[in-house]
N, C-alpha and C positions, 0 to 999 in steps of 0.2 A: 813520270808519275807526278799530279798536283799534288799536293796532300795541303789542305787545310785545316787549322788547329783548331779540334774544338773545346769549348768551353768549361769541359767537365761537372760534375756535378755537385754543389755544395752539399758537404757532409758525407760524400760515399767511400767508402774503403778502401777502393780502389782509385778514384781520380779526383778527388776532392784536394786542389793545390790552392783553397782560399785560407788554409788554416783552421777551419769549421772544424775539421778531422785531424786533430794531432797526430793518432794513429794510422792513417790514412797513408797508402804507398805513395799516392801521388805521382803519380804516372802519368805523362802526356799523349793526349788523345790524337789520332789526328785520324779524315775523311780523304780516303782516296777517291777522290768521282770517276776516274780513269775507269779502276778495276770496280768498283762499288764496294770497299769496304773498308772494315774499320783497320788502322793501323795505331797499334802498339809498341814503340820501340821501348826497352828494359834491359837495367841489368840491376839482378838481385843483389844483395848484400847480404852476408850472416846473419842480419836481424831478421829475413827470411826463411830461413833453414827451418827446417823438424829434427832434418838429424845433420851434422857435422857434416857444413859444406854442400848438402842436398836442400835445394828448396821447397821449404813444403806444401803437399799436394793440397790442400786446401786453400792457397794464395796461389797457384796454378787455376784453380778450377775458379777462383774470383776471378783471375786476368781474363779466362777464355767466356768468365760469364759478364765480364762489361764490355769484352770486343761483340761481340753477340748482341750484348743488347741495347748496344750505340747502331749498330747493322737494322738492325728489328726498327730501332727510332727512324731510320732515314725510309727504312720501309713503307713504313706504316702511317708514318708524322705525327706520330704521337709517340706518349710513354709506356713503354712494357713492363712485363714483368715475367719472371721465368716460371711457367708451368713445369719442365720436367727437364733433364737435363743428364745426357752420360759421355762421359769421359773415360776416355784411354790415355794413360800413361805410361809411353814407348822409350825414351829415355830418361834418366837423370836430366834438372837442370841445376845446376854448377852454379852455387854465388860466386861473383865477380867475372862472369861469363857474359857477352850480350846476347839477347833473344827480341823477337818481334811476336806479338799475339797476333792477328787476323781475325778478323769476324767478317761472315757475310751472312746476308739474309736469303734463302733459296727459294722460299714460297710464302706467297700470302695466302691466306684463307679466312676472308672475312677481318675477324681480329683477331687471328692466328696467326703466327709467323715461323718459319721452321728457319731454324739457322744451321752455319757450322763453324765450327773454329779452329785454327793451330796454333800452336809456339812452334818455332821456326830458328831454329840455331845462325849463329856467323854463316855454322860451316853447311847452310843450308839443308841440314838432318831437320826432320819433323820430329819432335820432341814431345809433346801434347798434341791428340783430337780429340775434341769435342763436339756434340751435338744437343740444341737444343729446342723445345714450342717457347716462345713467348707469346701473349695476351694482353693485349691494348688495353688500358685503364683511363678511365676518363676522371679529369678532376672534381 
């Protein structure tokens, strides 16, 4: 597996490690071109949780929606954005546990992109899927 790190994006919630985003998880992106997708390696911290020691699902469903639509970018070669987007949440994720997000891109259509997502345990359990459209935006 290559994996090359990519640059994240200034200001985003989720990878933004310039400082832009104090609140920012900051999480390291990286492009596998082997398999074609995005890799997320993480492990949460209680400043994550919703409830005691559970991470909460809406910082789940941000990790699978910037593996997704780092996927959609290599796609497409431009920037997306999420039209519509459903998640299952099959496990618990555990602060102080490690997990990997995934995103890949399945189909283009135009400036459509269909993706899909997982969180992915140590102990290689599927913990999160997702699926999402994103929509190429021009500047």
């Amino acid at each position: 597996m290559a994996l090359e790190e990519l640059e994240g994006s200034r200001g985003c919630f989720v990878c933004d490690r310039s400082g832009a985003n104090p609140r920012s998880l900051g999480v390291v992106l990286y492009w596998d071109g082997d398999s074609g997708r995005t890799v997320i390696p993480f492990t949460p911290d209680d400043t994550w949780c919703g409830y005691e020691g559970i991470v909460h699902g809406g910082i789940l469903a941000a990790l699978c929606d910037d593996a997704m639509a780092w996927a959609a970018r290599q796609a497409l070669g431009e920037w997306t954005v999420t039209a519509g987007m459903s998640i299952r949440f099959l496990r618990p994720v555990k602060s102080g546990a490690g997990y990997t997000a995934y995103g890949s891109a399945l189909s283009v259509d135009g400036r459509k992109v269909k993706t899909a997502a997982r969180i992915v345990g140590e102990d290689g359990k599927i913990y999160v899927d997702a699926k999402a459209t994103f929509v190429g935006v021009r500047p």
